[in-house]
C-alpha positions, -999 to +999 in steps of 0.1 A: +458-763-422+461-752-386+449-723-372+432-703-343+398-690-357+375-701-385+354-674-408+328-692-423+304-679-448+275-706-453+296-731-436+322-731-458+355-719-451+364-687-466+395-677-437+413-688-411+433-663-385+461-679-371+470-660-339+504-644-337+518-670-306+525-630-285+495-608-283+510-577-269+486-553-284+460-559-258+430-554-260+437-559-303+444-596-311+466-598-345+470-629-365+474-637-405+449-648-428+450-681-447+429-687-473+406-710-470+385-732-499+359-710-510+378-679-507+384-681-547+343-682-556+337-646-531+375-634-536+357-600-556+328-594-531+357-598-500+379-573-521+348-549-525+338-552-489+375-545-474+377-516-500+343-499-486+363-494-453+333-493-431+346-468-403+325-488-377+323-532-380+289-551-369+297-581-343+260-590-337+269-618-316+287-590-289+269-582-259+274-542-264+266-542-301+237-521-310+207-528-337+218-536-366+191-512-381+215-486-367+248-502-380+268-486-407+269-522-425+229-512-427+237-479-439+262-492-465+231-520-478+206-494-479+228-473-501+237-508-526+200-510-523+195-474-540+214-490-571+197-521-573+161-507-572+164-471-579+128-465-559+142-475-527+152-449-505+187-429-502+199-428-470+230-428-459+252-392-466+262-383-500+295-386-495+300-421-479+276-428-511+301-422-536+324-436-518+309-467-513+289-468-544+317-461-569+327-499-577+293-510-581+278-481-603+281-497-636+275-532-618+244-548-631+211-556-607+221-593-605+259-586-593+246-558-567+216-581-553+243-614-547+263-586-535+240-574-507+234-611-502+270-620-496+267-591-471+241-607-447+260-613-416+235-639-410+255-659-433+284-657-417+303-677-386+335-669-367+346-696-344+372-707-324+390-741-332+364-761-307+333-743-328+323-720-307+320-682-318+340-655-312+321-623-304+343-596-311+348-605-349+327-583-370+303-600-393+312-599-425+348-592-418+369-567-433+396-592-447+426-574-460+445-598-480+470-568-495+483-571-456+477-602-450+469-593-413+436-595-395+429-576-362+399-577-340+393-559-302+380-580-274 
């Protein structure tokens, strides 16, 4: 399988982007997504996550990201948090709550806690084809296999 860039959750390979061979939507790099061998296990959880349509991606490895405390990925865990432990706090907007909670309201505790795990971007790894990572892909990615199109800002 050839291909430009990696995304690797836990090491294993769950993506790769292969670059369209003209970029002329500078500063947005395009490419297609390939799927990669463990794809099939998180294929629900990637679904979920592209579905929750975060308005605003974390790329903690980016010199100008913020905190992630102040991300909207830390929002979006804090409100799966509400389900999974009902005493935790509500804090992100009513609103972006249903939105994002809908799929997961019936969930059990179990799938909602692996889910917020899956969401760590900790986890996760985007690198180039010599292993080194690329900064401006948010962490988890928003993989949209319906397109099959992935598109990231330098």
């Amino acid at each position: 399988m050839n291909g430009d860039l990696d995304i690797l959750l836990d090491g294993e390979l769950i993506v790769r982007i292969v670059l369209d061979p003209i970029q002329d939507s500078f500063p947005w790099y395009m490419g297609a997504l390939v799927e990669g061998p463990a794809l099939a296990r998180h294929r629900a959880f990637v679904d979920a996550y592209c579905e929750a349509d975060l308005e605003f991606d974390y790329c903690p490895h980016h010199p100008d990201e913020g905190s992630f405390e102040e991300s909207e990925l830390a929002r979006y865990i804090a409100a799966l948090s509400s389900l999974a432990d009902p005493s935790a706090p509500r804090t992100a907007e009513s609103e972006l709550c249903e939105h994002w909670l809908a799929p997961w309201v019936d969930a059990d505790v179990a799938a909602i806690s692996t889910y917020i795990a899956f969401l760590d971007w900790r986890r996760w790894r985007a690198v180039d084809c010599d292993g080194q990572i690329v900064v401006a892909i948010p962490l988890p990615p928003a993989l949209d296999f319906k397109s099959g199109r992935f598109g990231f800002h330098m």
